[in-house]
C-alpha positions as CSV (number, residue, x, y, z in Angstrom):
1,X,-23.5,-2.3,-27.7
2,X,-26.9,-3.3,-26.6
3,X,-29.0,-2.1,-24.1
4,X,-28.2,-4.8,-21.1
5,X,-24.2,-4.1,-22.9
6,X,-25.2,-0.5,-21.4
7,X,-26.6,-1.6,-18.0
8,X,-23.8,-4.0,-17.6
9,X,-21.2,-1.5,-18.3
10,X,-22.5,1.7,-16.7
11,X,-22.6,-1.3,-13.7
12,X,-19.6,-2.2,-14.0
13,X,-18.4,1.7,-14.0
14,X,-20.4,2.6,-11.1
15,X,-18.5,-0.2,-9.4
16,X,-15.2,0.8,-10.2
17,X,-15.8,4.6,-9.4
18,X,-17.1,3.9,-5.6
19,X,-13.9,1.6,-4.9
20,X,-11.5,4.2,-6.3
21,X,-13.6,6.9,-4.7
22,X,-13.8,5.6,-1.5
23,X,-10.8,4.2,-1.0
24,X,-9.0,7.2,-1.8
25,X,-11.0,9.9,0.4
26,X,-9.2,9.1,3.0
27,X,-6.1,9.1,2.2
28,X,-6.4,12.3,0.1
29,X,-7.8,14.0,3.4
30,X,-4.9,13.1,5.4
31,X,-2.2,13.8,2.1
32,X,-3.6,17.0,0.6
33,X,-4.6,19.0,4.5
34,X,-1.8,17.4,6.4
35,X,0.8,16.9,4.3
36,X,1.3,13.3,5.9
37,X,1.3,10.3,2.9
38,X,-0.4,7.5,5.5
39,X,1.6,4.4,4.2
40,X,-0.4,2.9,7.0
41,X,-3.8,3.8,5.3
42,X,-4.8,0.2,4.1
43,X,-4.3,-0.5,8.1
44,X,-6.8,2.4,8.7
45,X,-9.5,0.3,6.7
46,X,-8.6,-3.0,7.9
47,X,-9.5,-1.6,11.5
48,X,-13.0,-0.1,9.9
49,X,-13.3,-4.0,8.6
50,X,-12.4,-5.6,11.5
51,X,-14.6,-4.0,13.8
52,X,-17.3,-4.1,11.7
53,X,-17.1,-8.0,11.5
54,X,-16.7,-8.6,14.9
55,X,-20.0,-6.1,16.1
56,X,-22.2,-8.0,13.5
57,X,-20.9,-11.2,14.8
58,X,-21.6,-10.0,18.3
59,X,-25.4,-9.2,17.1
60,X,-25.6,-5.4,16.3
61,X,-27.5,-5.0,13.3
62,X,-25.1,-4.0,9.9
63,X,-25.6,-0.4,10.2
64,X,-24.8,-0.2,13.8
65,X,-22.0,-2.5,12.7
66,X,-20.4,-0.4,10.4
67,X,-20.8,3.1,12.6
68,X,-19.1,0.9,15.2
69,X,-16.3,0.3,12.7
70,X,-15.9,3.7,11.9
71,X,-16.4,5.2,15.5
72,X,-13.7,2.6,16.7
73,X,-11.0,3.6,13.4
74,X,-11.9,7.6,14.0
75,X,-10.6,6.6,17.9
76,X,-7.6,4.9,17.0
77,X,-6.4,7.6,14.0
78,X,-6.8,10.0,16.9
79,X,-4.6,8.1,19.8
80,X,-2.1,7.8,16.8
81,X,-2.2,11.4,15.9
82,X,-1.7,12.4,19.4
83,X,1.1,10.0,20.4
84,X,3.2,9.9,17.2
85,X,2.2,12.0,13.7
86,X,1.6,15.1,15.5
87,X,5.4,15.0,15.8
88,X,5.8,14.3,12.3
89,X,4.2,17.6,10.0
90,X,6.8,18.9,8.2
91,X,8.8,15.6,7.7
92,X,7.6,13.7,5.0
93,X,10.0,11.1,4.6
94,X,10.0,10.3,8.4
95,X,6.3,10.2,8.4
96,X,6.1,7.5,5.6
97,X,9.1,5.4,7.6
98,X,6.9,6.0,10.5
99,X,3.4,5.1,9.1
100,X,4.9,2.0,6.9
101,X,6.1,0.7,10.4
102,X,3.0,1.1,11.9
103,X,1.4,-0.6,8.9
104,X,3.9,-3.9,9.7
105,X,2.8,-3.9,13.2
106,X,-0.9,-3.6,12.9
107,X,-0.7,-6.2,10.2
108,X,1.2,-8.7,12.8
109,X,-1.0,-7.8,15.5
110,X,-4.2,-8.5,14.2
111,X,-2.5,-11.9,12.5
112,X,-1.9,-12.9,16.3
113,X,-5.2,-11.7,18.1
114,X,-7.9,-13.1,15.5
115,X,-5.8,-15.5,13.2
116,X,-5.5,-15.4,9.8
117,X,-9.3,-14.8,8.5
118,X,-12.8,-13.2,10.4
119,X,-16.3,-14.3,10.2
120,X,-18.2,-13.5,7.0
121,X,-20.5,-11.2,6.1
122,X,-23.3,-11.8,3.2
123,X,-24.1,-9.0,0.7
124,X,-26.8,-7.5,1.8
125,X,-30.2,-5.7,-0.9
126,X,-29.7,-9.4,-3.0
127,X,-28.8,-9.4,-6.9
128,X,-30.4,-7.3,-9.3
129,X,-32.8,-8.3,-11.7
130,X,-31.6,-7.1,-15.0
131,X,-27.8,-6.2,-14.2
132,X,-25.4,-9.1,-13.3
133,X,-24.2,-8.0,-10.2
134,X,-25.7,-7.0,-6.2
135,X,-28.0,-4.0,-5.5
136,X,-25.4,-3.4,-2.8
137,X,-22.8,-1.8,-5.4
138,X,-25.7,0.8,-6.2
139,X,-25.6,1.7,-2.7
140,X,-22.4,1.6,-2.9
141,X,-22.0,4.6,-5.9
142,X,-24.3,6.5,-3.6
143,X,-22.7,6.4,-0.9
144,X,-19.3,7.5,-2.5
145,X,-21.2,10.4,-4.2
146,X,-22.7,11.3,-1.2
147,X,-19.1,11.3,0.9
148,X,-17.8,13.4,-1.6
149,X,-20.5,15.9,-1.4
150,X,-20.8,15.8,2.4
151,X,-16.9,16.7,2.3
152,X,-17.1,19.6,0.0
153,X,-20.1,21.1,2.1
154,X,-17.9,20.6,5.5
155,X,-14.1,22.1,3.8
156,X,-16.6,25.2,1.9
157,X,-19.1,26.0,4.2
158,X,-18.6,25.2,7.7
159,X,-16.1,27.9,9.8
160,X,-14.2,24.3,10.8
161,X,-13.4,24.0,6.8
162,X,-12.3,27.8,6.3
163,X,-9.6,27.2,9.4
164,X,-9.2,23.8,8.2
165,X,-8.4,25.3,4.5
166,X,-5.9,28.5,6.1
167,X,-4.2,26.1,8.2
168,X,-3.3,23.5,5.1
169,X,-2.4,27.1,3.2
170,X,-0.5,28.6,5.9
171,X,0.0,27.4,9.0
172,X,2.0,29.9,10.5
173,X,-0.4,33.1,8.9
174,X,-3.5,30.7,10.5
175,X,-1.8,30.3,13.8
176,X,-0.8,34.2,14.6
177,X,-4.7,34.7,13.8
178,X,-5.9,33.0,16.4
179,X,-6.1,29.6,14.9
180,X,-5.6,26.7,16.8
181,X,-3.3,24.7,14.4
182,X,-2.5,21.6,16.5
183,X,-6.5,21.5,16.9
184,X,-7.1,21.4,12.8
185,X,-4.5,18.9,12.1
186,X,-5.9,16.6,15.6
187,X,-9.6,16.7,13.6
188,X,-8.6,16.3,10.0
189,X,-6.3,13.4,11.0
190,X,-9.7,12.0,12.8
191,X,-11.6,13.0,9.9
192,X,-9.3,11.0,7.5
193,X,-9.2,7.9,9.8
194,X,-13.1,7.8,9.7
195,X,-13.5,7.7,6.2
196,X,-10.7,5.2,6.0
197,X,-12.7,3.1,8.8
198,X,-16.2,3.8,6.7
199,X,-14.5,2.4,3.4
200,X,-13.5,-1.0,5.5
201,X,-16.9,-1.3,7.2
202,X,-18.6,-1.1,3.4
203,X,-16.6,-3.4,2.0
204,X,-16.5,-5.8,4.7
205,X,-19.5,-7.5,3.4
206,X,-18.2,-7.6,0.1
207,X,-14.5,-8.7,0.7
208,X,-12.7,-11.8,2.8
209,X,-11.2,-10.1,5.7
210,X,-8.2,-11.2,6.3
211,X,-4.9,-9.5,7.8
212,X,-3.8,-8.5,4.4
213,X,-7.2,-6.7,3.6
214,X,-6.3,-3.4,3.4
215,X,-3.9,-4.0,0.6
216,X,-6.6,-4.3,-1.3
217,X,-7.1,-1.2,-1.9
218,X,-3.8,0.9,-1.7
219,X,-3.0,1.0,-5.4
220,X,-5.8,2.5,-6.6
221,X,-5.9,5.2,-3.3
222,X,-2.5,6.3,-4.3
223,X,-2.7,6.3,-8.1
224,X,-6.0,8.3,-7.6
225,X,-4.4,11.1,-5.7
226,X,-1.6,11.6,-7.3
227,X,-3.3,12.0,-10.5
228,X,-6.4,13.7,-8.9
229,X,-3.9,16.5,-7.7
230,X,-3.9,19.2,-5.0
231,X,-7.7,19.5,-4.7
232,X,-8.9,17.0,-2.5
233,X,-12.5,16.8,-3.6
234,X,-12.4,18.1,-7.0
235,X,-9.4,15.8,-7.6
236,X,-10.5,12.7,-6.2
237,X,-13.6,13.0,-8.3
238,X,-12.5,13.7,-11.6
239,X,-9.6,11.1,-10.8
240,X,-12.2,8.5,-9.6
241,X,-13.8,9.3,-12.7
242,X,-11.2,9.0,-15.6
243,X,-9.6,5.7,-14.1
244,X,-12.9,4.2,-13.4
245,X,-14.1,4.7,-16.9
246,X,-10.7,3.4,-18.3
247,X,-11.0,0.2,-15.9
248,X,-14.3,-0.1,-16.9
249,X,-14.5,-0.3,-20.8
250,X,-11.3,-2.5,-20.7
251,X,-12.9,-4.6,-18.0
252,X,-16.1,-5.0,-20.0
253,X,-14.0,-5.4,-23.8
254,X,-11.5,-8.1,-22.4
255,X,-14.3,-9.4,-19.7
256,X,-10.6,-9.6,-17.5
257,X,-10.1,-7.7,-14.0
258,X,-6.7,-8.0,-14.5
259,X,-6.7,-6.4,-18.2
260,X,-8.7,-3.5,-16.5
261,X,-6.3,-2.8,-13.8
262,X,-3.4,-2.9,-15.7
263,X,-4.9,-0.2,-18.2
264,X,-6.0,1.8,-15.8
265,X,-2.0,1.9,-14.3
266,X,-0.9,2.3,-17.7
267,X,-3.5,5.0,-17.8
268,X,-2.6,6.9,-14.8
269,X,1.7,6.6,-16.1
270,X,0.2,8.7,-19.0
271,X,-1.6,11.4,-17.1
272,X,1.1,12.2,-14.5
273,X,3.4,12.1,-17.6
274,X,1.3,14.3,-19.2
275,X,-0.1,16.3,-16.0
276,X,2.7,16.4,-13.4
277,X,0.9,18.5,-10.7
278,X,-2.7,16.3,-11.9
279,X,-5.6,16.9,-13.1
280,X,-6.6,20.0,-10.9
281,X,-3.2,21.2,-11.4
282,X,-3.7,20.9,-15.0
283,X,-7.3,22.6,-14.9
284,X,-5.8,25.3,-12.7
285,X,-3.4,26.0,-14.5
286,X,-5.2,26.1,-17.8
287,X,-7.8,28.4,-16.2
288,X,-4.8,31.1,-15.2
289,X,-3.4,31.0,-18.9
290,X,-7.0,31.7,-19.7
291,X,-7.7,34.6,-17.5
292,X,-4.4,36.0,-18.8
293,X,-5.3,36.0,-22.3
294,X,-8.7,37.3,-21.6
């Protein structure tokens, strides 16, 4: 492979990894400290997209834009958390019925408010000089980084992450000790939507908007956490990492999308085959077997 082979490719991966990465965050949030699988997550971002749109087409600048977007998505996670998933921990299948409906509705409603497309928004940062592709995807891998990192400081070394951590590992042990449960699950629900509403602002330059936009990115947030595992962070990394790289080489060998998705799926069948409690469970469970023959 020659050197632009490289660029094009370690592109092309650096793509991949911020779409997985961010789509997923979320999600995994939501899944692995609440317990709740959000089938109404692609909804989350279309909301982040939405608003987004409509602030730049109002004239806010992007940036203000897209904190709009994710201001506005962090708002309505929270009414929702409040007037209906708060009385859902504990039930998983209800809360999938529950967020799946509220999936169908927000897709109808928006269908019926502002039609069936929004107004455009061009890439910004223009195309890169050597690299066939926009700047804006480098910004892109940074940012996703960056989320990931900003995460891992706020659940390790903030007081808000130790309660947030006791009260995903026992809520009942975190509540007699003073914690106020019904608090941590009201902020990490918020937290989740944010991210969610961050990932639709991004990508609204980059995507059509269109009722149907969050979609888009459902089967990679769910294949990623369920073969990233338990750990939220850890897992959505490494799990953002091994299907991006297997998207990526098959992308760049068959120079197909499609090819590249459907190895990465075929990817992911393997590792849950092979890993059934994911990666981190895998790692974790390698590292006790390790201690115990040390």
């Amino acid at each position: 492979m020659t050197g632009i082979g490289l660029l094009n490719f370690g592109f092309e991966f650096l793509e991949i990894f911020a779409f997985i990465v961010l789509a997923t965050v979320g999600l995994a949030v939501i899944f692995g400290m609440m317990g709740i699988i959000n089938l109404a997550h692609g909804e989350f971002i279309l909301v982040g997209a939405y608003a987004t749109t409509y602030s730049f087409a109002a004239g806010l600048p992007l940036p203000l834009a897209m904190l709009t977007g994710v201001v506005l998505t962090a708002i309505f996670g929270l009414v929702l958390e409040r007037l209906v998933i708060r009385h859902l921990y504990g039930r998983l299948l209800d809360s999938m019925v529950v967020t799946w409906g509220v999936s169908l509705v927000m897709v109808q409603l928006v269908r019926i408010v502002f039609g069936n497309s929004a107004p455009g928004i061009g890439i910004p940062f223009g195309e890169l000089p050597v690299v066939d592709g926009p700047a804006y995807y480098l910004v892109l891998g940074v940012l996703a980084v960056g989320t990931l990192g900003g995460l891992y400081a706020l659940f390790m070394w903030t007081d808000f992450g130790v309660r947030a951590r006791a009260t995903m590992q026992d809520a009942e042990t975190a509540r007699s000790m003073g914690i106020d449960t019904d608090r941590m699950y009201m902020s990490t629900f918020a937290i989740g939507s944010a991210l969610a509403g961050f990932t639709g602002a991004l990508y609204a330059p980059v995507m059509t908007i269109t009722p149907q936009y969050g979609t888009g990115f459902l089967v990679e947030a769910f294949v990623a956490v369920v073969v990233g595992g338990s750990s939220v962070i850890v897992g959505t990394l490494l799990a953002s990492g091994f299907l991006g790289s297997v998207n990526a080489v098959f992308t760049n060998i068959t120079e197909s999308t499609f090819i590249g998705l459907v190895a990465m799926l075929l990817a992911a069948i393997v590792a849950i085959r092979l890993m059934p409690d994911g990666i981190t469970g895998f790692l974790e469970t390698v590292r006790q077997r390790w201690g115990e023959n040390r």
